[in-house]
Every structure is written in C-alpha cells, then in structure tokens.
N, C-alpha and C positions, 0 to 999 in steps of 0.2 A: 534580767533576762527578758521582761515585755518588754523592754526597751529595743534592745537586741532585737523581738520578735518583729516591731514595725519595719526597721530600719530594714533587715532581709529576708521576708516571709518566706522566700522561694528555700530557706534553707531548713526549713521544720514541715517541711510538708514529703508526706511520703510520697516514694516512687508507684507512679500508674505504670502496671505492666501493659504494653501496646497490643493489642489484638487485632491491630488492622493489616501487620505488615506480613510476607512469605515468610511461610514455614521452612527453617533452615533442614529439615526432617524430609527425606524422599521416602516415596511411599511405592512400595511395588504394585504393579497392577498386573493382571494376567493377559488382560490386553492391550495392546501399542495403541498409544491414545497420539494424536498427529494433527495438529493445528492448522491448516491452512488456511491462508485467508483467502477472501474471495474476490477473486478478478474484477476489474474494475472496467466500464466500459463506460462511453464517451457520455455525457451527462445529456446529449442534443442529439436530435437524430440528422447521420450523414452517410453518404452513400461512396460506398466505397467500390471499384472495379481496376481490376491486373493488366497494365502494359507491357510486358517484359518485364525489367527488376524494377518497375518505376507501380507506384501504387498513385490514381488518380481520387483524391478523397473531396467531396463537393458538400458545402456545411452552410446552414446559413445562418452561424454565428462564431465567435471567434472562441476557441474551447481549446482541449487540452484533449489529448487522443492515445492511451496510454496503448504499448506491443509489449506481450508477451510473446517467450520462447513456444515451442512445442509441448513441453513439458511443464507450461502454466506460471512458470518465472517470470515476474515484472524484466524486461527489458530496458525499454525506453519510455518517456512521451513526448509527440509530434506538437508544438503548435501550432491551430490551426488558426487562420485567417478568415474571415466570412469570402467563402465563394470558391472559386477552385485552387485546391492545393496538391502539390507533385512534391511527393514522398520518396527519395531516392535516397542511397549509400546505406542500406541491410544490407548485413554479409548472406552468402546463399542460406538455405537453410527455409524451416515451416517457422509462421507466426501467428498466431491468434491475435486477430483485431476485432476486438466489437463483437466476441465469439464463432468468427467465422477464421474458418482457415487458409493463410496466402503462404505459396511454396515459390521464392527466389530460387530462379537458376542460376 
C-alpha cells in the first residue's frame, strides 16, 4: 500500500471543501440591491460641441471615447484621432458623452 501511496498520492488525500466559489443558496433581502456600474468617460481631456446630427470632438491624443444611451447604457465607443474628429451616424435620440448631455434630431 506505500507503494501504492508514492506512485498516486492525489488518491489518499482528502477532499478540500472550496470556500472561495458563489453560494448556490439566494438569499432574500428586503431591499432591491442593483449593481450599476459606472460610466466611463474619456481617459484625456477633449472638447466636444453640436453641429446638427454631427458631434465636433477636438482631443489632443488618440483615445477611445466611449456613448452612452439616456438611461446610462454603454452604447458605443468613438476612436478618436489626435486633432479634430466629426462623429456622425447616432440614430436621433439623448446621449451622454463625457457626462454631458447631446439631443440628435
């Protein structure tokens, strides 16, 4: 049997019960507990102004420019070019960029 035992220890050793992993068990709570994560704005600062349905955004480094819906929904993200970039094709509709609010006609 200690022959046995070298040859495959992994078969005498007892089971670790895991403690790290989700509790298959829901748990009631009396309040509506709601995770949202937090909006993400442009990592650089860039200056954005409304032509019509066209968004003029002017950055001076090459970044990622993420749009949300009205209601705080990851949409899309823009990338952006160092220098001036024209933001066109949003269906109509409110968007949160950079936490400011732009309204497409």
């Amino acid at each position: 049997m200690a022959a046995l035992a070298l040859l495959m220890p992994w078969r005498l050793t007892a089971q670790v019960q895991r403690t790290d992993s989700l509790s298959t068990q829901s748990t009631v709570t009396s309040q509506r507990e709601e995770v949202r994560p937090r909006m993400m704005t442009s990592p650089l600062p860039v200056n954005i102004r409304q032509q019509g349905r066209q968004l003029c955004v002017q950055s001076r480094y090459n970044q990622l420019l993420p749009v949300y819906t009205e209601g705080g929904t990851f949409y899309t993200a823009f990338r952006l070019s160092k220098g001036t970039n024209w933001l066109s094709g949003l269906p109509k509709g409110t968007y949160l960029i950079n936490n400011r609010k732009f309204t497409i006609y």
